[in-house]
DSSP file (Angstrom, degrees, kcal/mol; ACC not computed):
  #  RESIDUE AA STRUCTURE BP1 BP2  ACC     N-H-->O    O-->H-N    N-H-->O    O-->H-N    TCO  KAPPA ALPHA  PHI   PSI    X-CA   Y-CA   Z-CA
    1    1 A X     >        0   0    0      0, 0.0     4,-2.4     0, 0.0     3,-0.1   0.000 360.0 360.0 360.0 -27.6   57.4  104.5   98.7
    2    2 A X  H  >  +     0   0    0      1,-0.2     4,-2.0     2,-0.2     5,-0.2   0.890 360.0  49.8 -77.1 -27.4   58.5  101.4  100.5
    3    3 A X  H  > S+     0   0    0      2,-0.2     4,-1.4     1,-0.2    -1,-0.2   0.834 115.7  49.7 -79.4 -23.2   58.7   98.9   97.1
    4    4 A X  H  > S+     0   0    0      2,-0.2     4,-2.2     3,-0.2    -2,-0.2   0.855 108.5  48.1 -63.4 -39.0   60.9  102.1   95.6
    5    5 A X  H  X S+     0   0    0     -4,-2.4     4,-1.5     2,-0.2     5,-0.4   0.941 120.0  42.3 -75.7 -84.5   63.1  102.2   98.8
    6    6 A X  H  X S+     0   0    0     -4,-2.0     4,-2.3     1,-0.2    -2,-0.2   0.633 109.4  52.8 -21.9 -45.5   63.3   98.3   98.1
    7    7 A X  H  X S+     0   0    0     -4,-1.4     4,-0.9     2,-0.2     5,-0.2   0.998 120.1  39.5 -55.3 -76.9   63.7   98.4   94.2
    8    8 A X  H  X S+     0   0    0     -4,-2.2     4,-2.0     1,-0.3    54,-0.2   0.689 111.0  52.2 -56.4 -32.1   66.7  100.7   95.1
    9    9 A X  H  X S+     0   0    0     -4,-1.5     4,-6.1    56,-0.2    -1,-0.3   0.936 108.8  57.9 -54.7 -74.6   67.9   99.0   98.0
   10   10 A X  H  X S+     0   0    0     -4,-2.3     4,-1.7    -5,-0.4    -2,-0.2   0.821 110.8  38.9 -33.3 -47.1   67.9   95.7   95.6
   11   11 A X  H  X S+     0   0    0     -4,-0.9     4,-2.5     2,-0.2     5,-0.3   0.935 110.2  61.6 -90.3 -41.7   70.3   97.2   92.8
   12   12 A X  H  X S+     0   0    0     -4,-2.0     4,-1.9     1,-0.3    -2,-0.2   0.826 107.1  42.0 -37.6 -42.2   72.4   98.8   95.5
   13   13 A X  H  X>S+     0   0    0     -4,-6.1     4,-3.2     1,-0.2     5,-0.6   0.966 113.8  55.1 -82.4 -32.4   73.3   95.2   97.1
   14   14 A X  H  <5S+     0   0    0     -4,-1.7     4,-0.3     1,-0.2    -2,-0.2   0.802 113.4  41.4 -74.0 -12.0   73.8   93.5   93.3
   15   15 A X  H  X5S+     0   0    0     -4,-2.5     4,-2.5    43,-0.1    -1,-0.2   0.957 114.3  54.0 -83.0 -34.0   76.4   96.2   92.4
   16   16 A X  H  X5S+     0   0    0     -4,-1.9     4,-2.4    42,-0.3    -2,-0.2   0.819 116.4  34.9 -42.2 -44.2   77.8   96.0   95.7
   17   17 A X  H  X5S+     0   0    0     -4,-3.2     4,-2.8     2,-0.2     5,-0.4   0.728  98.8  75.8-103.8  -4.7   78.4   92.5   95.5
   18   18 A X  H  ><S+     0   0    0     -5,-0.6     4,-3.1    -4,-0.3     5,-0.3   0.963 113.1  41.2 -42.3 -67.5   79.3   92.3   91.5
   19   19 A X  H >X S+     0   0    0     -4,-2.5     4,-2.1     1,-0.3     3,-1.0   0.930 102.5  61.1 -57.5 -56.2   82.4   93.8   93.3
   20   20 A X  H 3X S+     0   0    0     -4,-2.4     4,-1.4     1,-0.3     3,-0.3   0.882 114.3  36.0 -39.8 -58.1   82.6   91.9   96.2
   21   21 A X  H 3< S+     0   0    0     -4,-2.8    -1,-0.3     1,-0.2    -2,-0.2   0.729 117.8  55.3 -99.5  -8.5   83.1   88.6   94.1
   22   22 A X  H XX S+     0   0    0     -4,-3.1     4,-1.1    -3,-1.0     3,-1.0   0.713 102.5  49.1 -57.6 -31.0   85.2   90.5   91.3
   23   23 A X  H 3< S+     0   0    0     -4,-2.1    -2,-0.1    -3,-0.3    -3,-0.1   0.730 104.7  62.4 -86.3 -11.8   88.0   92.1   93.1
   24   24 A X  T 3< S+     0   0    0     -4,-1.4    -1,-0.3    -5,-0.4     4,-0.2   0.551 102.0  45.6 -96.7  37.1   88.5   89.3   94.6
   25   25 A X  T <> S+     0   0    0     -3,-1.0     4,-1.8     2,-0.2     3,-0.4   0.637 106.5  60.0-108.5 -36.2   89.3   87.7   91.4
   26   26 A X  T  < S+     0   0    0     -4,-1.1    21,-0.2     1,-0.3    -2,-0.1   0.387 100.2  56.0 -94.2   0.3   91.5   90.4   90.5
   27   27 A X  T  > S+     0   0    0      2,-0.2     4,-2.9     3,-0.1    -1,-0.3   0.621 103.7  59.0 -93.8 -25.3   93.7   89.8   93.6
   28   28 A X  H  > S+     0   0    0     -3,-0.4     4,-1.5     1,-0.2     3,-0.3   0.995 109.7  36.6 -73.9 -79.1   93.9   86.6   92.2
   29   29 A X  H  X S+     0   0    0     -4,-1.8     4,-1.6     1,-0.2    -1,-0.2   0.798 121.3  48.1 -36.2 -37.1   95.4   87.9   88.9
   30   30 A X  H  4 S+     0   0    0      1,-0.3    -1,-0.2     2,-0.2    -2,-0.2   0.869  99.8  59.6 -90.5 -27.4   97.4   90.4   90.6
   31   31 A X  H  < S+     0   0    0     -4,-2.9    -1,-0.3    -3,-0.3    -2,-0.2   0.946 111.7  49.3 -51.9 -46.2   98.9   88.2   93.4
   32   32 A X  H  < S+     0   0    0     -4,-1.5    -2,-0.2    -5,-0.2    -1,-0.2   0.786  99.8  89.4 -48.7 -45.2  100.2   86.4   89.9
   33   33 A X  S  < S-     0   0    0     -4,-1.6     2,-0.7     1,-0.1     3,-0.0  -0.363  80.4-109.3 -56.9 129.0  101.6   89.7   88.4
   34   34 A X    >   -     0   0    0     -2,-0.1     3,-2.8     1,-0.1     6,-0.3  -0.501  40.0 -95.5 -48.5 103.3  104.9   91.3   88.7
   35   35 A X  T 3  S+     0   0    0     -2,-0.7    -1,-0.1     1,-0.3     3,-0.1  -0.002 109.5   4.4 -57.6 137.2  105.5   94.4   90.6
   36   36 A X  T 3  S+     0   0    0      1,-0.3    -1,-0.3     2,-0.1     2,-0.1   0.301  95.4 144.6  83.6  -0.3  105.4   97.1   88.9
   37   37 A X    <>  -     0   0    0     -3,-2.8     4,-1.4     1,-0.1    -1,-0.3  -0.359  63.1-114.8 -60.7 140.4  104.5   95.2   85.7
   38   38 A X  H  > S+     0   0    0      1,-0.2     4,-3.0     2,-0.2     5,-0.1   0.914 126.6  51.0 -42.0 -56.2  102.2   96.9   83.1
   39   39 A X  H  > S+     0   0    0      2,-0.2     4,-3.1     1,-0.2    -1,-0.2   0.825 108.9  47.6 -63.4 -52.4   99.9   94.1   84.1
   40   40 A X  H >> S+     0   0    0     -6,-0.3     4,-1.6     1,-0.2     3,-1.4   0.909 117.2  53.3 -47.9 -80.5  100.3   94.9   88.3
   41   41 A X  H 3X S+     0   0    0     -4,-1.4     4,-2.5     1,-0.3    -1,-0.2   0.785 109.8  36.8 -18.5 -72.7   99.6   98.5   87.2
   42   42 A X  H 3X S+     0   0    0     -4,-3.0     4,-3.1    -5,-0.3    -1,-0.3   0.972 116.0  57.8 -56.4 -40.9   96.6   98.3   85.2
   43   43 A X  H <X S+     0   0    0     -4,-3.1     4,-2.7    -3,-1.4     3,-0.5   0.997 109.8  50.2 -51.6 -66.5   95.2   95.5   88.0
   44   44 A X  H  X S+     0   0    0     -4,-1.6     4,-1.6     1,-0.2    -1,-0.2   0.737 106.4  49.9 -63.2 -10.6   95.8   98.2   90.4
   45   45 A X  H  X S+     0   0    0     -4,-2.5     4,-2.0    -5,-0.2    -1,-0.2   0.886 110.4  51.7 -67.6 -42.2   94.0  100.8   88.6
   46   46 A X  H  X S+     0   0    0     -4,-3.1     4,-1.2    -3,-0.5     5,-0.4   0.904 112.7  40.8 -69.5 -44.5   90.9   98.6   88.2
   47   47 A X  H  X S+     0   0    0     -4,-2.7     4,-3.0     3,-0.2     5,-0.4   0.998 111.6  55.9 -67.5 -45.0   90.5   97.5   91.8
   48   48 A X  H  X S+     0   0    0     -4,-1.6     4,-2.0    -5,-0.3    -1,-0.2   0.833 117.6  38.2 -33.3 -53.7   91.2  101.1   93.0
   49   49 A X  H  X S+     0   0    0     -4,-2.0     4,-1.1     2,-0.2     3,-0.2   0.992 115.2  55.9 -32.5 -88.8   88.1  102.1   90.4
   50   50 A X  H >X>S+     0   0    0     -4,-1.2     5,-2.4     1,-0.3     4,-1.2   0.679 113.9  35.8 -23.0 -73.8   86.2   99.1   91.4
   51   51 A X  I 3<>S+     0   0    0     -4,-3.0     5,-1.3    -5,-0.4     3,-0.5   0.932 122.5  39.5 -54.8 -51.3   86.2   99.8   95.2
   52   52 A X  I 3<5S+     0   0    0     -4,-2.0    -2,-0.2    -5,-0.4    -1,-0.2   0.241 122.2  39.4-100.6  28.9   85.9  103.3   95.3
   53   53 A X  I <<5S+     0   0    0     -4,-1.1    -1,-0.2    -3,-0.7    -3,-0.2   0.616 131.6   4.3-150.9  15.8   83.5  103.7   92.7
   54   54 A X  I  X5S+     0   0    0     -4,-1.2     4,-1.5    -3,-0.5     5,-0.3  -0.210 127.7  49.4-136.6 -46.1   81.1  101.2   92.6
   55   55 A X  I >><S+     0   0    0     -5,-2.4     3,-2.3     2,-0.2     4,-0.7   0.636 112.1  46.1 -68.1 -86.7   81.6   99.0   95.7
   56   56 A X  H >4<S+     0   0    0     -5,-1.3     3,-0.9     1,-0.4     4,-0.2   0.435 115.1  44.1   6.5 -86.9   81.9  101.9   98.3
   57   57 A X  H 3> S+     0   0    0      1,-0.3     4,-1.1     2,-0.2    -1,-0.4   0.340 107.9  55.8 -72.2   4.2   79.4  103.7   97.4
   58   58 A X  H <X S+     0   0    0     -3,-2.3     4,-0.7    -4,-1.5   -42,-0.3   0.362 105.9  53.4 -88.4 -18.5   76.9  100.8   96.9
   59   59 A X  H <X S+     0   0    0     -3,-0.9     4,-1.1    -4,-0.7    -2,-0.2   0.486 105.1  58.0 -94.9   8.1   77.3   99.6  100.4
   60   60 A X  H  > S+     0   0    0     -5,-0.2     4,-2.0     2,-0.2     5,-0.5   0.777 110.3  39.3 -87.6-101.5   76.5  103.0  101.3
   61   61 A X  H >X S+     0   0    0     -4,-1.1     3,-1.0     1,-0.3     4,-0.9   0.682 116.3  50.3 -19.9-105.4   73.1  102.9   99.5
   62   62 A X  H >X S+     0   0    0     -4,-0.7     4,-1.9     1,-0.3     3,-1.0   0.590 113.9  44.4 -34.2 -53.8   72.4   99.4  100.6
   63   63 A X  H >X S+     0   0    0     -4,-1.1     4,-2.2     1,-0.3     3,-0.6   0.947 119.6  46.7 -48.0 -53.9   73.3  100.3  104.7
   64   64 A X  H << S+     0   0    0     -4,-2.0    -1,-0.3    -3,-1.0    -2,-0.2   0.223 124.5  28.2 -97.3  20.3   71.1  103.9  104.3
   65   65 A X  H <X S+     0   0    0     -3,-1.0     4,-0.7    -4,-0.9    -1,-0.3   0.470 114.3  63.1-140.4  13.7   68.2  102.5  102.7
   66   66 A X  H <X S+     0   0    0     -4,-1.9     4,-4.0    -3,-0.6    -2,-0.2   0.880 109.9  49.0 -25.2 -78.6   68.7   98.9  104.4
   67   67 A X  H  X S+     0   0    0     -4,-2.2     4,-3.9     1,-0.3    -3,-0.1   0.898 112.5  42.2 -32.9 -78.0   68.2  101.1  107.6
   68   68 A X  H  > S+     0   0    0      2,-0.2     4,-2.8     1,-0.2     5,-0.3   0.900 111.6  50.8 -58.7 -46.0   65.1  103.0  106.5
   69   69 A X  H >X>S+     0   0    0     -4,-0.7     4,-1.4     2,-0.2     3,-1.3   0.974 107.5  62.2 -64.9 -63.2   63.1   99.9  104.8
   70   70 A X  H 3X5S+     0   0    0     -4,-4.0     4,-1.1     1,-0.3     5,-0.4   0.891 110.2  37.3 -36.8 -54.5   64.1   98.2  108.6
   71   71 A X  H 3<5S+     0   0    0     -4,-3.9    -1,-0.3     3,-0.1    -2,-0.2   0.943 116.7  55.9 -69.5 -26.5   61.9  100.9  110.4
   72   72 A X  H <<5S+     0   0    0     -4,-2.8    -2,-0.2    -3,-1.3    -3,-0.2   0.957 122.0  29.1 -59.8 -66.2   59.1  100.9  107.4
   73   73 A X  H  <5S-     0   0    0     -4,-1.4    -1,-0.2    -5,-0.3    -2,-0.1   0.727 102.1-134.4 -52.6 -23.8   58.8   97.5  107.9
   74   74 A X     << +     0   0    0     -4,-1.1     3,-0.4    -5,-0.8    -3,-0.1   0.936  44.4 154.1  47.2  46.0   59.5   97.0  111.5
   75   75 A X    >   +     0   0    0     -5,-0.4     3,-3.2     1,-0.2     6,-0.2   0.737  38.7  95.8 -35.9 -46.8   61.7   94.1  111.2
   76   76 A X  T 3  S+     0   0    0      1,-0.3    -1,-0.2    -6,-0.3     6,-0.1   0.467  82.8  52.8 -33.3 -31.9   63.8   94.4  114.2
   77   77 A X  T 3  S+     0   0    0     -3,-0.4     2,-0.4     4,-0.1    -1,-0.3   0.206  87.6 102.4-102.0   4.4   61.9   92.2  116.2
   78   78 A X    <>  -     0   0    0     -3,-3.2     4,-1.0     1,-0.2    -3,-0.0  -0.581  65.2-142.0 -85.6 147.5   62.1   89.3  113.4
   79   79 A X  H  > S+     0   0    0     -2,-0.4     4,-1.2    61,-0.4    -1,-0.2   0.867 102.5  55.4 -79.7 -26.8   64.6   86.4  114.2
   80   80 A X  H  > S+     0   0    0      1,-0.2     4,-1.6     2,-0.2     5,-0.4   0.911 100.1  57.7 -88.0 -24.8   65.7   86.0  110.9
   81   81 A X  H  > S+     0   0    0     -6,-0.2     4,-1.4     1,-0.2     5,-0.2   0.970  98.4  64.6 -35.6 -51.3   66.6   89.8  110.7
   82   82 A X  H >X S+     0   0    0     -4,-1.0     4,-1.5     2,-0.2     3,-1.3   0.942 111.1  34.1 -27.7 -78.5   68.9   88.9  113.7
   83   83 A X  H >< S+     0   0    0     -4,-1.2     3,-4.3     1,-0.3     4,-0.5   0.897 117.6  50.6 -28.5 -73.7   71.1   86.4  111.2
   84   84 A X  H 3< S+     0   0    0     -4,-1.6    -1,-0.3     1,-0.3     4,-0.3   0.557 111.7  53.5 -66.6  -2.1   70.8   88.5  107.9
   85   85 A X  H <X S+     0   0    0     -4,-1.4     4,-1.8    -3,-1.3    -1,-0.3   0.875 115.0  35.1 -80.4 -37.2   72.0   91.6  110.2
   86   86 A X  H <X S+     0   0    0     -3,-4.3     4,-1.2    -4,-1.5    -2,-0.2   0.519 119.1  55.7-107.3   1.4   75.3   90.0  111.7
   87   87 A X  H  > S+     0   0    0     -4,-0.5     4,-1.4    -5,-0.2    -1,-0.2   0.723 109.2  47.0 -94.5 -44.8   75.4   88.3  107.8
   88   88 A X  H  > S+     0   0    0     -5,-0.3     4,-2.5    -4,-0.3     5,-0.3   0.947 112.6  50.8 -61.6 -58.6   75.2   92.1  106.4
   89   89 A X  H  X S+     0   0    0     -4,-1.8     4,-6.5     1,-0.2     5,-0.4   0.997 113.2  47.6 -62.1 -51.1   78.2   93.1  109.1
   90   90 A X  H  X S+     0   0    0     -4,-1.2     4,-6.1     1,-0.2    -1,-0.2   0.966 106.8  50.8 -12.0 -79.2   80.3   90.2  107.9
   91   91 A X  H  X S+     0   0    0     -4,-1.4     4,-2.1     2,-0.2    -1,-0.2   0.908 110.3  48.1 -53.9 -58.0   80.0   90.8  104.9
   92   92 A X  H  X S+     0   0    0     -4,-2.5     4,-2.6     2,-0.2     5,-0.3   0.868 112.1  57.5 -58.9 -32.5   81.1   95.1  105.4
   93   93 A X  H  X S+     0   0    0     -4,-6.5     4,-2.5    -5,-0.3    -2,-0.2   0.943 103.5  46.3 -78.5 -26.8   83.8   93.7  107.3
   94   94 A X  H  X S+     0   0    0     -4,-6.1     4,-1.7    -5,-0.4    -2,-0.2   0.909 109.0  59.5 -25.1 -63.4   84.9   91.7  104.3
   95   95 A X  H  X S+     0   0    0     -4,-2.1     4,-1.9     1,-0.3    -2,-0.2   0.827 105.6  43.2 -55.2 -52.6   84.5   94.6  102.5
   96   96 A X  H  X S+     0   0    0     -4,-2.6     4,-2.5     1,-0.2    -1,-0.3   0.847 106.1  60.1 -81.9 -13.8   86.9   96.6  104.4
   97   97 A X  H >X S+     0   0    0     -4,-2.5     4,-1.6    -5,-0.3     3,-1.2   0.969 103.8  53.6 -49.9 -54.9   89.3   93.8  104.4
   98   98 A X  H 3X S+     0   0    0     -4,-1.7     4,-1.1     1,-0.2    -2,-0.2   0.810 104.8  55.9 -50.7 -43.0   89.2   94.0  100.4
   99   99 A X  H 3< S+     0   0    0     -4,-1.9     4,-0.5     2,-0.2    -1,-0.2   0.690 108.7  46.3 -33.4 -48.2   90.1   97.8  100.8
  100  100 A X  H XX S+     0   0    0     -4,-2.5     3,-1.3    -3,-1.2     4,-1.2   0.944 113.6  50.1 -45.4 -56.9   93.4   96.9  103.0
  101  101 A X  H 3X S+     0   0    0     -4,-1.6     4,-0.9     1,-0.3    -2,-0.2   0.510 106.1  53.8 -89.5   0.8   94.1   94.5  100.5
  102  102 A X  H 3X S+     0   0    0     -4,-1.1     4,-2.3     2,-0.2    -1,-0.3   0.857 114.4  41.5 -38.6 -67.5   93.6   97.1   97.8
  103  103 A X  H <> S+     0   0    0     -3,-1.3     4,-2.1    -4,-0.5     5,-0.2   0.865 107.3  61.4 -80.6 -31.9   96.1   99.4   99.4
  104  104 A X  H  X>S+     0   0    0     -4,-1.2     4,-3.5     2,-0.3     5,-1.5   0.974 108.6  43.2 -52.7 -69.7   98.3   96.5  100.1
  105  105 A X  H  <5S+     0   0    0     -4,-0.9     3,-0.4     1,-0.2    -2,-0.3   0.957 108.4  59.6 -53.5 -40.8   98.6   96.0   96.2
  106  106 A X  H  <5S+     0   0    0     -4,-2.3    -2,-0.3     1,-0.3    -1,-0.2   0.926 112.9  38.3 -43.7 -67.0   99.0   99.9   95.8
  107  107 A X  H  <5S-     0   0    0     -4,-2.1    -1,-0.3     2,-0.1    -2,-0.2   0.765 113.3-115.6 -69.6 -34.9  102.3   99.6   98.1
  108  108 A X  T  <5S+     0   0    0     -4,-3.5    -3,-0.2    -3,-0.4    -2,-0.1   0.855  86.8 114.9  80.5  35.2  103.7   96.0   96.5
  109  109 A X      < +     0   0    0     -5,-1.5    -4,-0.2    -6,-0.1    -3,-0.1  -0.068  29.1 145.3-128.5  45.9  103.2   94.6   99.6
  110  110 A X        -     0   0    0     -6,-0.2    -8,-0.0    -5,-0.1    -9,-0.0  -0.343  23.6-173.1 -74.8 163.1  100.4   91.9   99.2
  111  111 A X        +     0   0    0      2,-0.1     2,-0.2    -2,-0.0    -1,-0.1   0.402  54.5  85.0-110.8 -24.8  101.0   88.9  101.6
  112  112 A X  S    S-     0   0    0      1,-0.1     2,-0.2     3,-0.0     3,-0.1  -0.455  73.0-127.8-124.0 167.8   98.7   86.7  100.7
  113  113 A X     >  -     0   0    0      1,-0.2     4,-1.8    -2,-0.2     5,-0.1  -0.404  31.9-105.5-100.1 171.5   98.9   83.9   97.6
  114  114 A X  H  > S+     0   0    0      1,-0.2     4,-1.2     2,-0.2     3,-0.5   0.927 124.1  55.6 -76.6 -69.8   96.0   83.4   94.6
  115  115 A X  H  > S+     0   0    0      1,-0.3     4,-2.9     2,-0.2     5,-0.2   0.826 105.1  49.4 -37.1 -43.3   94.8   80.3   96.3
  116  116 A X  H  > S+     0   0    0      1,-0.2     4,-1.3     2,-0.2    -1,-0.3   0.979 118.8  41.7 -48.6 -59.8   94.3   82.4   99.6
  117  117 A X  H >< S+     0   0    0     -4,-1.8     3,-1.3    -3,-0.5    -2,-0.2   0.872 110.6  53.9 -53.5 -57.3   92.3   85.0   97.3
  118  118 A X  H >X S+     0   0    0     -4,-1.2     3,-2.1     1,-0.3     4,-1.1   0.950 113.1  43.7 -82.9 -42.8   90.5   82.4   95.3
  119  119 A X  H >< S+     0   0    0     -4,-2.9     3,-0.5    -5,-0.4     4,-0.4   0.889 112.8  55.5 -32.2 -43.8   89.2   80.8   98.9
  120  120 A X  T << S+     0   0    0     -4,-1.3     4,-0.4    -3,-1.3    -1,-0.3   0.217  95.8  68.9-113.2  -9.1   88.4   84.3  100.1
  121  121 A X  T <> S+     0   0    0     -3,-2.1     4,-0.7    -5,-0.2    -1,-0.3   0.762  90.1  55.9 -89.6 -26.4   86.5   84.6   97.2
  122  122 A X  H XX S+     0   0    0     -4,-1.1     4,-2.5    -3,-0.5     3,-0.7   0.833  87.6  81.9 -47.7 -47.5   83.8   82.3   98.2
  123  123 A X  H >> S+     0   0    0     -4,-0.4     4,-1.2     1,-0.3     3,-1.0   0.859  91.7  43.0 -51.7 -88.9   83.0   84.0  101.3
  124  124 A X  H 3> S+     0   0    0     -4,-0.4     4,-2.7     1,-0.3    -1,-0.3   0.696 108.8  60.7 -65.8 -14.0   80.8   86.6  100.1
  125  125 A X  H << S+     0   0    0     -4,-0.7    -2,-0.3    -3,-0.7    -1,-0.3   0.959 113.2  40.7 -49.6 -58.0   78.9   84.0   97.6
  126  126 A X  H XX S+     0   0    0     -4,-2.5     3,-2.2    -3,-1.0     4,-1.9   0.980 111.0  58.6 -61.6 -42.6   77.9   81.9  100.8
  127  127 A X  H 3X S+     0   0    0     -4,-1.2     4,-7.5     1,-0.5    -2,-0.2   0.841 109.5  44.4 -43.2 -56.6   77.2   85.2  102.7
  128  128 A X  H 3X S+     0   0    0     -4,-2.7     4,-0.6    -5,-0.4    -1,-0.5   0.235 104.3  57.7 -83.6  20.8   74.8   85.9  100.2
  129  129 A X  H <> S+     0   0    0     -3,-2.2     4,-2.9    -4,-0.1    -2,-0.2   0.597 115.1  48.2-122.0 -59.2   73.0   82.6   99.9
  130  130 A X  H  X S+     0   0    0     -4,-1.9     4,-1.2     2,-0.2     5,-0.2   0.974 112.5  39.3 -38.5 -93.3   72.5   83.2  103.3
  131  131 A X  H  < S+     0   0    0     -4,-7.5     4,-0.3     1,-0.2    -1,-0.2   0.591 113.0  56.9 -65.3 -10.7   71.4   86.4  103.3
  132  132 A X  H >X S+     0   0    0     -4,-0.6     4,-1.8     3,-0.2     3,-1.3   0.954 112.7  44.4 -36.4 -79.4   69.1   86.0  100.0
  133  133 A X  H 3< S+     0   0    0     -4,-2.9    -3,-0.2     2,-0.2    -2,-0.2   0.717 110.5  49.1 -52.9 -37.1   67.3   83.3  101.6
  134  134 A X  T 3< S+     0   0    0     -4,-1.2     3,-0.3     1,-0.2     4,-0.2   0.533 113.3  43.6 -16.3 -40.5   66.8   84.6  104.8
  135  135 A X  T <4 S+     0   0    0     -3,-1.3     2,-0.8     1,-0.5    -2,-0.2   0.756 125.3  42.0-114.4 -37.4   65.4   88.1  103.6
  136  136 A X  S  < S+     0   0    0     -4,-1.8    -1,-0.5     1,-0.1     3,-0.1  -0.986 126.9  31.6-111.9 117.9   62.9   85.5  100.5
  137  137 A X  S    S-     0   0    0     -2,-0.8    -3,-0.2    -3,-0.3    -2,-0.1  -0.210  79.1-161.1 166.8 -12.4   62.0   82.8  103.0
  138  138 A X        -     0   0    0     -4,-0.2    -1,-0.2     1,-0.2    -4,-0.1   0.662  17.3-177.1  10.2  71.9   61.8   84.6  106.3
  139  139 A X              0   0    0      1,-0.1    -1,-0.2    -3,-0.1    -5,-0.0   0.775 360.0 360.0 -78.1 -29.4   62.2   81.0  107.9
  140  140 A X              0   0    0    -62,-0.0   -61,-0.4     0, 0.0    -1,-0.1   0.476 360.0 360.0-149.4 360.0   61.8   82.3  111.9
């Protein structure tokens, strides 16, 4: 059962983070757009999708069977768990940051400039580097 809970665990983080490093590409565009512009419009329809219907629920799935493969396995006590745990939290808080900045676009109120977004887009690509290697290389 535990390589099924893995398998599943596995697609759970690549859809999760398909989004992660697509919406913020699509603040990028949207930061560019006119409010209220066909374009702004359709941009907000797709991240709105995007989060709450693939990203959401794919960090869901990754946290609750994250959880359960950590007690099969009985990680807890490993040092590189330690990292790839506070790398994971990062990473959700990321996540909800994108959500604000979701609702932000929703309103016409974004704040922030494409360059910011395209920076911000990096983040979860190192994040994962991180936690990829960590979780394949169990270094400590």
């Amino acid at each position: 059962m535990y390589l099924w809970l893995k398998a599943l665990h596995i697609v759970a983080v690549i859809a999760w983070m398909a989004g992660m490093l697509y919406l913020p590409r699509l603040f990028v565009y949207h930061s560019a757009a006119r409010p209220k512009s066909e374009l702004s419009e359709t941009l907000k329809t797709m991240e709105r999708r995007l989060l709450n219907f693939i990203m959401t629920p794919a960090m869901m799935v990754t946290w609750i069977v994250g959880i359960v493969l950590l007690l099969q396995g009985q990680w807890l006590g490993a040092g590189w768990f330690h990292i790839k745990f506070v790398a994971v939290i990062v990473m959700t808080i990321l996540h909800g940051l994108f959500a604000r900045w979701v609702n932000e676009f929703r309103f016409d109120r974004s704040k922030h400039s494409a360059k910011f977004y395209r920076i911000i887009n990096e983040v979860p690509t190192a994040l994962l580097i991180v936690i990829v290697a960590l979780v394949v290389v169990k270094p400590f």
